[in-house]
C-alpha positions in Angstrom: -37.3 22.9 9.3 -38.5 26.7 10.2 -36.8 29.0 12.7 -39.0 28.0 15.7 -38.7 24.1 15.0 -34.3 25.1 15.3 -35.1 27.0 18.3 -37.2 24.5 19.8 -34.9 21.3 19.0 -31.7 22.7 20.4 -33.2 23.9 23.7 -34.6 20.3 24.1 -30.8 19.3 23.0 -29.0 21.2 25.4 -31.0 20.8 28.4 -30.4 16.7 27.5 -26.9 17.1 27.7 -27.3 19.0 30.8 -29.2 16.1 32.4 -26.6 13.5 30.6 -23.7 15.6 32.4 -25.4 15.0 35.9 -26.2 11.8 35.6 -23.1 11.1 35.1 -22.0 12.4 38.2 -23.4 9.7 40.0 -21.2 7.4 38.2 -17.7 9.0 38.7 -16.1 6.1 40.1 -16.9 4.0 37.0 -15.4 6.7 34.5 -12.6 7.0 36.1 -12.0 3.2 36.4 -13.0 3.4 32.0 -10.5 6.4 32.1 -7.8 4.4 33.7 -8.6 1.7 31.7 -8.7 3.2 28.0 -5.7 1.6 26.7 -7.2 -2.1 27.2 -10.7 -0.8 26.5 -9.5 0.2 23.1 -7.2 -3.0 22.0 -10.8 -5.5 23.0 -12.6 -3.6 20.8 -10.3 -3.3 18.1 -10.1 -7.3 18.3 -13.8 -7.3 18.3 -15.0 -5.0 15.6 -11.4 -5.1 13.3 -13.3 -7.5 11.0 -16.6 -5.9 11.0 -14.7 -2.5 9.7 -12.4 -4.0 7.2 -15.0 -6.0 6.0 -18.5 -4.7 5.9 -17.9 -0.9 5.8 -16.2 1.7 3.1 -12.9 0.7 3.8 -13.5 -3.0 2.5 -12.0 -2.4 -0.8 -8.5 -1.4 1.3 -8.5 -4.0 4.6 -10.8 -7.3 3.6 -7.9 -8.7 1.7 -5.7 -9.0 5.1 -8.4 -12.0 6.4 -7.6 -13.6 3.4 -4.8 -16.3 4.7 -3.2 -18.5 1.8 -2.3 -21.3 3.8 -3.1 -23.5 7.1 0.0 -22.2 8.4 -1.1 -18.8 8.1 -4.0 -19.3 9.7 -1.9 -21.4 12.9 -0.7 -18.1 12.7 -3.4 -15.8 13.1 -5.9 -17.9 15.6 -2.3 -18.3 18.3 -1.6 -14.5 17.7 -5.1 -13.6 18.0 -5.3 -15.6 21.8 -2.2 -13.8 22.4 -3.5 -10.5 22.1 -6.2 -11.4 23.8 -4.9 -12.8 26.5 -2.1 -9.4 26.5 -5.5 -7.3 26.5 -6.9 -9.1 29.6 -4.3 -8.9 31.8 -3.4 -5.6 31.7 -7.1 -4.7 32.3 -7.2 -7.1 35.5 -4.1 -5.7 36.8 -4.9 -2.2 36.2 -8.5 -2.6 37.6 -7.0 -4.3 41.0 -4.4 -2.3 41.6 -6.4 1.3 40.7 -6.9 1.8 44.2 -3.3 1.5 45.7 -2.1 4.0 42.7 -5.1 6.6 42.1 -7.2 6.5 45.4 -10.0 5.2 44.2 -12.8 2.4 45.8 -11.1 -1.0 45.3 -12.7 -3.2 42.6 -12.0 -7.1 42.7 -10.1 -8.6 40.2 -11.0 -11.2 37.2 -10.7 -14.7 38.1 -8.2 -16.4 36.5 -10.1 -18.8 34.7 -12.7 -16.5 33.6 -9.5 -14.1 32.1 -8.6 -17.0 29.7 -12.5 -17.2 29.1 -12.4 -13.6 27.8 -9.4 -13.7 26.1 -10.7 -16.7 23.8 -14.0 -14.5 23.4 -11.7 -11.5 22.4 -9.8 -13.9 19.9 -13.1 -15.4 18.4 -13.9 -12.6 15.4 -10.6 -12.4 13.4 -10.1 -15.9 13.8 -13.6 -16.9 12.9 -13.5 -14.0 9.9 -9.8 -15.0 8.8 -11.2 -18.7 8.8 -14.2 -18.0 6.7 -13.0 -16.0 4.6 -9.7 -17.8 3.6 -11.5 -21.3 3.1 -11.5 -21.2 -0.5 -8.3 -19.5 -1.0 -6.5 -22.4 1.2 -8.1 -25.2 -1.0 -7.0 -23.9 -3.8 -3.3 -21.9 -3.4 -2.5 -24.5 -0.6 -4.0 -27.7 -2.0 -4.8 -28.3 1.7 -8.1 -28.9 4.1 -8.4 -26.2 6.2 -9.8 -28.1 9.2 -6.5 -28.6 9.5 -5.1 -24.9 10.1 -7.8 -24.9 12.8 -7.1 -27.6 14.2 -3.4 -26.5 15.0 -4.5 -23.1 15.4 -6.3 -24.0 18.3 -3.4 -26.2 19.3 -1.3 -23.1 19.4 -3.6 -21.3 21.2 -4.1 -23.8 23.7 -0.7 -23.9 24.5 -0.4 -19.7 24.9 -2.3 -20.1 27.5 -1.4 -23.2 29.3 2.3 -21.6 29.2 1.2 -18.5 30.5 -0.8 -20.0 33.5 2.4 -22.2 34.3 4.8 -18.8 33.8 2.6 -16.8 35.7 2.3 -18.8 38.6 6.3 -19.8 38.6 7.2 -16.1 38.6 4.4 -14.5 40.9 6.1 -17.4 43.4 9.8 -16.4 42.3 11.7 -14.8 45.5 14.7 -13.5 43.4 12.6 -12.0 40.5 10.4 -10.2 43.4 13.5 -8.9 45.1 15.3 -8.0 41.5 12.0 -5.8 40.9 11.6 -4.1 44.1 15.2 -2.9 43.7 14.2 -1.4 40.6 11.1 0.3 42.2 13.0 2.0 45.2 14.4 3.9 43.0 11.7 6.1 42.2 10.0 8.2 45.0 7.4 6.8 47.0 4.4 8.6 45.7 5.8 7.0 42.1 5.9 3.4 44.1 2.4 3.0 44.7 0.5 0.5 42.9 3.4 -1.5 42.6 4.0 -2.4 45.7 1.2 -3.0 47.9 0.3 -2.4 51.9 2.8 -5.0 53.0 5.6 -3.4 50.9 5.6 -6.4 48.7 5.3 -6.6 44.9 1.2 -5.7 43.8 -0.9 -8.1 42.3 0.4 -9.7 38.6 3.2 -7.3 38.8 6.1 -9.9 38.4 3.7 -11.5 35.8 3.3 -8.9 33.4 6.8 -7.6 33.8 7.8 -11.0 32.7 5.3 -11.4 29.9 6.4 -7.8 28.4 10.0 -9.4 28.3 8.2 -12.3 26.2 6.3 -10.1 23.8 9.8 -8.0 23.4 11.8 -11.4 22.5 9.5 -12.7 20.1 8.9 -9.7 18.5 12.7 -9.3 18.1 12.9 -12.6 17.0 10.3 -12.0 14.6 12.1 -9.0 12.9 14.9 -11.9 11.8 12.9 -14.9 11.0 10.0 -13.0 8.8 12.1 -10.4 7.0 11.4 -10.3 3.4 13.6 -11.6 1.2 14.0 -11.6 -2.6 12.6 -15.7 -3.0 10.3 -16.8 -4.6 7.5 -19.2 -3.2 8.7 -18.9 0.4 6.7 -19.1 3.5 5.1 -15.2 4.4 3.5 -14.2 7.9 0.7 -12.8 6.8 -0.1 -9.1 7.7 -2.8 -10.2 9.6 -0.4 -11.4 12.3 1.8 -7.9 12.0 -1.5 -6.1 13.3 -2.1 -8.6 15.8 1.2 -8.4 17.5 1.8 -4.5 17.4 -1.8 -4.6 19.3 -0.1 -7.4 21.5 3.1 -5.1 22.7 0.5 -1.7 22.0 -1.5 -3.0 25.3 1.0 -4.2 27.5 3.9 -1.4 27.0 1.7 1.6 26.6 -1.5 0.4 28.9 2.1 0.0 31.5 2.8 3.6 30.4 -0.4 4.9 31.1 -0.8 3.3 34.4 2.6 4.9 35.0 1.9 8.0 33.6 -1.8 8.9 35.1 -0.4 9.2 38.6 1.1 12.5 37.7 -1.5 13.1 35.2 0.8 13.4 32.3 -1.1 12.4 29.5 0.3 9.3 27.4 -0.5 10.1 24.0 0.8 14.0 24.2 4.2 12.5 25.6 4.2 10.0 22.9 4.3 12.6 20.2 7.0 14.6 21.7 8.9 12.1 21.8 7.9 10.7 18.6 8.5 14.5 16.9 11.8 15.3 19.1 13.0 11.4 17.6 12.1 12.7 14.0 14.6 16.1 13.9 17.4 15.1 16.8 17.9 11.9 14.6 17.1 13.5 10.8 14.6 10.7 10.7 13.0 10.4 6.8 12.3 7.9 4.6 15.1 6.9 1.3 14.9 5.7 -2.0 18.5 4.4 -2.9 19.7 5.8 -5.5 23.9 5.0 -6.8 26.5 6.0 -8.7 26.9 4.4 -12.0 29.8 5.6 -13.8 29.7 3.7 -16.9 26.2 4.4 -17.8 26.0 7.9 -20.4 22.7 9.3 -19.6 20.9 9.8 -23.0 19.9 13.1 -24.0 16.3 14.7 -24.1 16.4 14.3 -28.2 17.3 10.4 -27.9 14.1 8.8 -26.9 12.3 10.3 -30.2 15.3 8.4 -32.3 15.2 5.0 -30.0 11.7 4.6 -31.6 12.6 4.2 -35.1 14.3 0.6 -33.0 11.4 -0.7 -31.9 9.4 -0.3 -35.2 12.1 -1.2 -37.5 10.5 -5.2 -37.5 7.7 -3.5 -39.6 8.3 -4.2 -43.4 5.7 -1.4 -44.7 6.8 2.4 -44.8 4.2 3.6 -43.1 4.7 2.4 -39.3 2.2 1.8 -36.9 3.1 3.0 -32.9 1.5 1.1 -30.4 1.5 3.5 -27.1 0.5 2.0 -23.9 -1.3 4.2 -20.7 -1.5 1.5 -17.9 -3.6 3.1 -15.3 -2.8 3.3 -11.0 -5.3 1.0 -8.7 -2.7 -1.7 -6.4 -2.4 -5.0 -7.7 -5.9 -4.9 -9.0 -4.1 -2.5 -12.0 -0.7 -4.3 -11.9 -2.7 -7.5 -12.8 -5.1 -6.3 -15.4 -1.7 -4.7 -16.7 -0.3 -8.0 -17.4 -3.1 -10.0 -18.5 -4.3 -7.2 -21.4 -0.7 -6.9 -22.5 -0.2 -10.5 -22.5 -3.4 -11.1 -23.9 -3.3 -9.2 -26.8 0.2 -10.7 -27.7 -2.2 -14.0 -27.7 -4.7 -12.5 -30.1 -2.3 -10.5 -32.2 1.0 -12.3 -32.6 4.2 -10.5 -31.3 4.1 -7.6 -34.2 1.8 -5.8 -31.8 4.4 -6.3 -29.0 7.3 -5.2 -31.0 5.1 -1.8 -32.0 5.0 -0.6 -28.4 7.1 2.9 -28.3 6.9 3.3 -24.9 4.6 2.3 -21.5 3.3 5.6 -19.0 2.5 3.4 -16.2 0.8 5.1 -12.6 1.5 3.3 -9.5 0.1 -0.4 -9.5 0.0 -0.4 -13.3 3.9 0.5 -13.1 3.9 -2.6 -11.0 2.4 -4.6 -14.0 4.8 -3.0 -16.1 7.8 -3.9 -14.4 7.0 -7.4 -14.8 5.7 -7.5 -18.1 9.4 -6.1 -19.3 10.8 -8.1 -17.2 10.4 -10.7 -18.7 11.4 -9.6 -22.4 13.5 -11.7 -24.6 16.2 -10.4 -27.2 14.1 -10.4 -30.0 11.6 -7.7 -28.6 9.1 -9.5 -26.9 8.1 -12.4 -24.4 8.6 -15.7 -25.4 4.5 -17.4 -25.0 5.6 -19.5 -22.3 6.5 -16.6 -20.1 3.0 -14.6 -20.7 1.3 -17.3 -17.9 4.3 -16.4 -15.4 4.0 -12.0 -15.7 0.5 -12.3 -14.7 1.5 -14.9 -12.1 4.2 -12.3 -10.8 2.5 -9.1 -11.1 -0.3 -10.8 -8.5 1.5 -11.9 -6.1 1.1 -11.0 -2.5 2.7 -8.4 -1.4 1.0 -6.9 1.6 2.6 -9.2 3.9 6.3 -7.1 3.3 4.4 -4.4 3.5 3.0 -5.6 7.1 6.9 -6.7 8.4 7.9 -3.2 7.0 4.9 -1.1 9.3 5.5 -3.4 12.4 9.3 -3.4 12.8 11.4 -0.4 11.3 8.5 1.6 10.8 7.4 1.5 14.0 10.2 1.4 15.8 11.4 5.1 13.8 7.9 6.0 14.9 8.4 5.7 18.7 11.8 7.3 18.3 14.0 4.4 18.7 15.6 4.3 14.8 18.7 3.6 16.1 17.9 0.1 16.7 17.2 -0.5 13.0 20.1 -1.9 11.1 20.9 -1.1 7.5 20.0 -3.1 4.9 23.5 -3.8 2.9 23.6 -4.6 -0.7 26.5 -3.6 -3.3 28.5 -2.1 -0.5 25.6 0.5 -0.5 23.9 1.2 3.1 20.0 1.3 3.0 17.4 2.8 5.4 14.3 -0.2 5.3 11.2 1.0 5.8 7.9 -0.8 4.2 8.8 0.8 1.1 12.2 -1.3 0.6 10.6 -4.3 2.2 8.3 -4.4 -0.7 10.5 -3.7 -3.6 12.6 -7.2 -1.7 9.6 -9.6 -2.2 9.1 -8.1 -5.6 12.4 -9.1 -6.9 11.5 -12.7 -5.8 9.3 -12.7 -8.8 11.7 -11.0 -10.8 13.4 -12.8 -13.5 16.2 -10.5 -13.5 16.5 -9.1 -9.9 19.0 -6.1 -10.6 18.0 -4.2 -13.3 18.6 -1.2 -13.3 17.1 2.2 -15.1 20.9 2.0 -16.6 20.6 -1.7 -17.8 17.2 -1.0 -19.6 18.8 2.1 -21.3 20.9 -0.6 -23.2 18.2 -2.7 -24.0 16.0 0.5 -25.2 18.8 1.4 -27.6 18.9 -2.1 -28.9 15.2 -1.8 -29.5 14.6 -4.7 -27.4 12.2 -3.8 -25.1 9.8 -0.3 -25.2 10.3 2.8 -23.2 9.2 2.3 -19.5 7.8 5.9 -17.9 6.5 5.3 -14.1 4.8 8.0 -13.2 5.6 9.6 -10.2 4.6 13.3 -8.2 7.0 15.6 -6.5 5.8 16.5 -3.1 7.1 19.4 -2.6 5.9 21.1 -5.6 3.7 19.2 -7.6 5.4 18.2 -10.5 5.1 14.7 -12.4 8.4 13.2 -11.9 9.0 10.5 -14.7 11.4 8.1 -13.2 12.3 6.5 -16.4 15.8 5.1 -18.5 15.4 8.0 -21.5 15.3 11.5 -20.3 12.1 13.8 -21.6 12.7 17.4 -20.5 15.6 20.4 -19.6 15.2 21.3 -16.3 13.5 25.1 -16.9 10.4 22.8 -17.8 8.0 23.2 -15.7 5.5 20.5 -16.2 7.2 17.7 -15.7 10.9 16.1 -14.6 12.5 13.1 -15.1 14.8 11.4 -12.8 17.9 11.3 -15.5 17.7 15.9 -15.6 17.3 15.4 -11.5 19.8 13.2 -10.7 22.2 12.7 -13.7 25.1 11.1 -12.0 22.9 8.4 -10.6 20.9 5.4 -11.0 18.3 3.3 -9.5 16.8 0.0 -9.6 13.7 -0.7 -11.0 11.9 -2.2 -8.0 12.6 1.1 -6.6 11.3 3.3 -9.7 8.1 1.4 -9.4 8.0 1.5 -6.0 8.0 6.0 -6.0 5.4 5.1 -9.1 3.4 3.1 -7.0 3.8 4.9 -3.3 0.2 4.3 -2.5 -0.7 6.8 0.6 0.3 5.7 3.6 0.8 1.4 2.1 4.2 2.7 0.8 5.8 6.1 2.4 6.8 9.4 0.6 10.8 9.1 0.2 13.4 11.0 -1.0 16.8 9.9 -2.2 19.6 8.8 -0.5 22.5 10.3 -1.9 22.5 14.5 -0.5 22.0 16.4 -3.6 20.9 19.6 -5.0 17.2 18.4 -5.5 16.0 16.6 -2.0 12.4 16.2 -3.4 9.9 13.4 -1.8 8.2 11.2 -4.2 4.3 10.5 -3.9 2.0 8.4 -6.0 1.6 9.4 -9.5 -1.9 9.1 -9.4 -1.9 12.1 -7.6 -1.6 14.1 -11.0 -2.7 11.9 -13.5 -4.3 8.1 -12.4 -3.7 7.0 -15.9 -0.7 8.2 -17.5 -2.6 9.7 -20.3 -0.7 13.2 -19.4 2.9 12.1 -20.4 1.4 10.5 -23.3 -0.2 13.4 -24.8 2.9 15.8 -24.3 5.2 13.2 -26.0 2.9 11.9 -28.8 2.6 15.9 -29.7 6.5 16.4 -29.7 7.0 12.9 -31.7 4.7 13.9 -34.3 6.0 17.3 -34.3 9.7 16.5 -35.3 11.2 15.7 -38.1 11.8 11.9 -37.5 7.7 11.2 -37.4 7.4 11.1 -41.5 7.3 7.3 -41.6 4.4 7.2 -38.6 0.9 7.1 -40.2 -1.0 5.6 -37.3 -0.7 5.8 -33.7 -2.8 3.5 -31.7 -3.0 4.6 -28.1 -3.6 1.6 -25.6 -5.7 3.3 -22.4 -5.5 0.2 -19.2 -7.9 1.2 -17.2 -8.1 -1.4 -13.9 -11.7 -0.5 -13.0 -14.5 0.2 -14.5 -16.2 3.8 -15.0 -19.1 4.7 -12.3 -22.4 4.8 -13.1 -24.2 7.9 -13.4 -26.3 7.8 -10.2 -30.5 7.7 -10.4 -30.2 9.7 -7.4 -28.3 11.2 -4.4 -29.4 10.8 -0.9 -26.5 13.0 0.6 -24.5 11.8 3.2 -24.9 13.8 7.0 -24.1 17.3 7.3 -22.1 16.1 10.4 -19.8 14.0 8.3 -19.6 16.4 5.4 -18.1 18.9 7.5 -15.4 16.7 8.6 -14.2 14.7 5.5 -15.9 16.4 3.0 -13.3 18.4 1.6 -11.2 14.8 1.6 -14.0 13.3 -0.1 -14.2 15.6 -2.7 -10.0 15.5 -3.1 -10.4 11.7 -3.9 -13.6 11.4 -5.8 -13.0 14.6 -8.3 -9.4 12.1 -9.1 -10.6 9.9 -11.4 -13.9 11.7 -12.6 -12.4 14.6 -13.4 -9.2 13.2 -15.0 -10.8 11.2 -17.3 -13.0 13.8 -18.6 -9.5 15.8 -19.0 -7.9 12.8 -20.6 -10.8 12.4 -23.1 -10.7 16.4 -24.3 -6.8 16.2 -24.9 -7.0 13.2 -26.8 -10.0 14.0 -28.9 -7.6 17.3 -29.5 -4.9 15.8 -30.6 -6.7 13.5 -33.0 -7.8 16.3 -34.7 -4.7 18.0 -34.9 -2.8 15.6 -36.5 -5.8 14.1 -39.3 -4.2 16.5 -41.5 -0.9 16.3 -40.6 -0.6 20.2 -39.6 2.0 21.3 -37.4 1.8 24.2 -35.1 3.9 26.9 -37.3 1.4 25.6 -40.6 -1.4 27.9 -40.5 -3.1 27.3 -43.9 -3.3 23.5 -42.8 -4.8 24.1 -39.8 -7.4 26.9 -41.5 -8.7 24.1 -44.1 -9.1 21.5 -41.6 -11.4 23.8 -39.3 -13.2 24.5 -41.9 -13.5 20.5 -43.4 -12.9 18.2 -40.7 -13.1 15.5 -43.7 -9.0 15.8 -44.2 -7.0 12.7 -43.3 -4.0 13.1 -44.9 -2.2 13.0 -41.2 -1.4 10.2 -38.7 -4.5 8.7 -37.5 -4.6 8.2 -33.9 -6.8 5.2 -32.9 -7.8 5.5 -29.2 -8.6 2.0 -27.8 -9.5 2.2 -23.9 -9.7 -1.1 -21.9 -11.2 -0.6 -18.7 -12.1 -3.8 -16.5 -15.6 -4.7 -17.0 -18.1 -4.1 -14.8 -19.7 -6.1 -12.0 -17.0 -9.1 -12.2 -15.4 -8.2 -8.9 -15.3 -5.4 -6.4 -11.5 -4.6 -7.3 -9.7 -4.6 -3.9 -7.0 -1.2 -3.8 -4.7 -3.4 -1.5 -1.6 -5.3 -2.5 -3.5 -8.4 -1.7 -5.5 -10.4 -4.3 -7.6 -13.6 -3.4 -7.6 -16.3 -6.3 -11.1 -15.7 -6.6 -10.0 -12.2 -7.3 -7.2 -13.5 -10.2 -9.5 -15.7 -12.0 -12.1 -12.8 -12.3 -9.0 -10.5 -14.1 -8.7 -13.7 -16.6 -12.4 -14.2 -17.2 -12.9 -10.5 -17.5 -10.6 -10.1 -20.1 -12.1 -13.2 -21.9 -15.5 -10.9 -21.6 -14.0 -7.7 -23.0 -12.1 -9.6 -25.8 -15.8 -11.0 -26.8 -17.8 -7.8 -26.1 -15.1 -6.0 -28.5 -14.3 -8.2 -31.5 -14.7 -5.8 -33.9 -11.5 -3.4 -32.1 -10.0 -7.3 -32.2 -10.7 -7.6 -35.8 -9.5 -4.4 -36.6 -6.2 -4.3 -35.0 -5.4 -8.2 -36.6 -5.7 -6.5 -40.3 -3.4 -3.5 -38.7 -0.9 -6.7 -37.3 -1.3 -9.5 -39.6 0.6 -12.8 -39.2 
């Protein structure tokens, strides 16, 4: 486009939003009714549109997965809840539309008619319900064994009765002599410029006043209720409200308390949201609101020192007859369940394929966020002779995809949000071992994991004993220090002194303490804004937040490297001739694109830079991965170390030596076009059986690695 074209098209711009502006004018009335009524106008079209942006635009991969119900009572669930906030959306609107004119002198508008309110508020219901039923069809058949007529059926029952009791409540309390009275007391209070829209010409209580005062109660009971009666706890198989309904009922109590605000509030033209953050921020430092990790004393367990891991290795290959020992290290990549599952299945799978020799060969597991999920449960469930017994492999994978964004949902809707709106002194502890814990979506989800748990407490302290004992390998979960950038590695052996600057690990941080291992997978797998950045709970020297270790390294290859290169570097390494490093990667590498189109300039300029932040992650990283390991593998073919110059001269100039340790990198990335891998904590059973059958397709695409690693681990 040349200069004069530029010139040309933003006069013609311009002068259209000048004649836009006065059209507008003649229109006043009608934006300030939409003005009035933005809070209402923004819940119906969030119930409208919710499912068209969770499932057919960019963020499918993060919100589809909540429409996916896995039972009929589920979905009772969802299609009442969604009448409910329909219904909460409605009336707000008709009473702030009738009542405009007492409150904000403007020309009267007539109300809604009752019937056609319920109308709307079925219309408003319609698209989640009609999404969550289409899309959960399957997944009802098969998790619930179940028709899911049925779930409609009753669905529609509970609907039906929302609003049959809300016509019969509304008309008993808009009649009700004491409740009027009760709530005119409490409006004399305020002045009488305040008083206006409540109370109408005849000093009597405005229309649907007593109504929606009364329905707020409702919403406020059953929300309470809700907090007791759905709070996650650490069993196995129970009934979960799915997150679905969370969303639907903070939109519920969104519309009528703060639509009420803003009504409130617009008289004096005070504006809602800026008073919401106030005293959202003023909540945050008066109380020393944060999130917590809990973290505990444990006496009796002698934190090992950074020399002990490379000698606890020399225990998990002792089963290996032969001199020359084999290490089998494992890099089990970040990506929500999708990772934690593939996790599983490829560990569990190759115990199929090669007998539990490979197992017992594992030194040690760097896991990033959802594959430190997977890893969790594949120790878990590790027997005293070094591996898992084959009748537990079908169970890990079972575990390590199980739902989990339903905890995730009670943890946003209750002590999240109520610390959000400045009222975290409502939120009780949660007590365990005589040890007080701030909840927050971050516990709630490290409860329903250890209802899949075979043993629910372990500890880092517990698995130290088992490393020592050679029973199971060397768990690292990944983790970043907010504050300055660091990977943390939250594991049971300690790495590194505290003057080193690349990395930390919990036991140099914190060395009187210890933590569960929910919770060190949790600050592995603190997925932005799914699970919050926390810090601990004890006060101590080093109050750093944890983030997702992805942020550093989305495949653990990092610590890997660094700990390969001192292993092979001391003097306990003579007896390791091969090293086979196991790269887990959950999805599958991108395609080099035929060509770019370019997204618009407008949109560039304001996510571009976060674009660029996300999508340089894994592109990047992997090409840094790759360099380092193709490094190392040429370092150690002839066995040089770094103070061996003549070594390292002769293989430079013959790359032919290999009289080293031969490191065999084997990456296992999740093929490509089985699935769209979701990054939720959410997996449809469609979803599971495409993990099994994609590992059934790499195992057959990649014999030959098969073949070769059965001669490396024969039976």
């Amino acid at each position: 486009m040349n200069k004069r074209q530029q010139v040309f098209n933003g006069i013609v711009l311009w002068l259209g939003l000048a004649f836009l502006g006065l059209m507008l004018q003649n229109f006043y009335s009608v934006l300030q009714y939409i003005f009035f009524l933005r809070v209402p106008i923004i819940v119906g079209l969030l119930l409208l549109f919710l499912p068209t942006i969770s499932v057919n635009t960019g963020l499918s991969a993060m919100l589809k997965n909540l429409f996916v119900l896995r039972a009929n009572n589920q979905l009772v669930l969802v299609i009442g809840g969604t009448v409910l906030a329909g219904l909460s959306t409605i009336q707000v609107f008709d009473i702030i539309l009738y009542n405009s004119h007492l409150r904000f002198d403007v020309p009267q508008q007539q109300g809604i008619p009752e019937l056609l309110q319920y109308l709307i508020a079925i219309i408003l219901s319609l698209p989640i319900a009609i999404k969550a039923t289409q899309l959960s069809k399957k997944e009802i058949e098969e998790a619930d064994h179940s028709w899911e007529g049925w779930g409609i059926i009753f669905g529609v029952v509970a609907g039906a009765l929302v609003l049959i009791t809300a016509y019969f409540a509304r008309k008993f309390f808009e009649s009700n002599q004491v409740l009027e009275k009760v709530l005119l007391k409490i409006i004399a209070f305020f002045p009488e410029r305040i008083q206006r829209g409540y109370i109408d010409g005849n000093s009597n209580l405005s229309y649907g006043i007593a109504g929606i005062a009364v329905f707020s109660i409702f919403l406020l009971i059953v929300y309470g209720l809700g907090y007791f009666i759905f709070k996650p706890r650490s069993i196995s198989n129970r009934f979960e409200v799915p997150a679905l309904f969370y969303i639907i009922l903070i939109l519920s109590i969104m519309v009528v308390w703060v639509g009420g605000i803003s009504f409130f509030n617009d008289v004096s033209r005070i504006p809602t949201l800026l008073l919401f953050l106030v005293i959202s921020s003023a909540s945050y430092t008066i109380f020393k609101i944060d999130h917590f990790y809990k973290i505990y004393s444990k006496n009796n367990w002698l934190k090992p020192t950074e020399e002990k891991w490379i000698n606890v290795i020399s225990q998990r290959l002792r089963n290996q007859q032969s001199e020359d020992k084999t290490l089998v290290v494992v890099c089990a990549s970040g990506g929500g369940i999708q990772a934690s599952g593939w996790t599983t299945k490829v560990l569990t799978g190759l115990q199929q394929e090669l007998g539990s020799k490979f197992t017992q060969a594992i030194g040690w597991i760097s896991s990033v966020s959802g594959g430190s999920v997977g890893t969790m449960f594949y120790l878990d469930r590790f027997g005293d002779q070094g591996y898992p017994e084959e009748n537990q492999l079908k169970q890990i994978f079972k575990s390590a995809t199980e739902d989990s964004l339903d905890a995730t949902g009670w943890g946003l809707a209750y002590p999240d949000l109520l610390r959000f709106i400045g009222l975290p002194f409502v939120i009780p502890k949660e007590q365990e071992d005589d040890t007080a814990t701030e909840q927050d979506r971050g516990t709630a989800i490290e409860i329903d994991w250890k209802g899949e748990m075979k043993n629910p407490s372990a500890s880092l302290g517990s698995w130290s004993e088992k490393i020592d004992q050679g029973i199971i390998p060397i768990p690292i979960f990944n983790a970043t220090l907010v504050e300055d950038g660091r990977r943390f590695l939250v594991s049971p052996m300690t790495f590194s002194k505290h003057e080193n600057c690349k990395s930390i690990d919990f036991n140099t941080l914190y060395p009187e303490y210890d933590i569960d291992v929910t919770t060190a997978a949790r600050l592995s797998a603190t997925f932005p804004y799914v699970s919050p950045v926390c810090r601990p709970s004890q006060e101590s020297r080093w109050n750093y937040h944890i983030g997702d270790g992805g942020y550093f390294d989305n495949f653990g290859i990092g610590t890997s490297i660094e700990l390969l290169d001192q292993l092979l570097e001391s003097a306990q390494s003579h007896q390791i001739k091969k090293v086979i490093l196991l790269q887990i990667n959950a999805f599958p590498d991108d395609e080099n694109p035929e060509k770019e189109k370019g997204a618009p300039g407008w949109q560039m300029e304001v996510i571009g830079s976060l674009l660029a932040l996300l999508n340089v992650r894994s592109s990047t990283q992997n090409e840094g991965n790759t360099l380092n390991i193709e490094l190392l593998t040429d370092k150690y073919k002839c066995g040089y170390k770094h103070d061996e110059q003549e070594k390292m001269l002769q293989f430079l100039k013959d790359k032919s030596c290999q009289k080293g340790v031969e490191i065999m990198h084997i990456p296992v990335k999740f093929p490509r076009g089985k699935i769209n891998p979701p990054l939720s904590w959410q997996l449809t059973q469609e979803q599971k059986e495409a993990i099994q059958n994609a590992w059934k397709e790499w195992k057959t695409s990649n014999y030959e690695i098969i073949s070769e690693l059965k001669k490396i681990f024969p039976e």
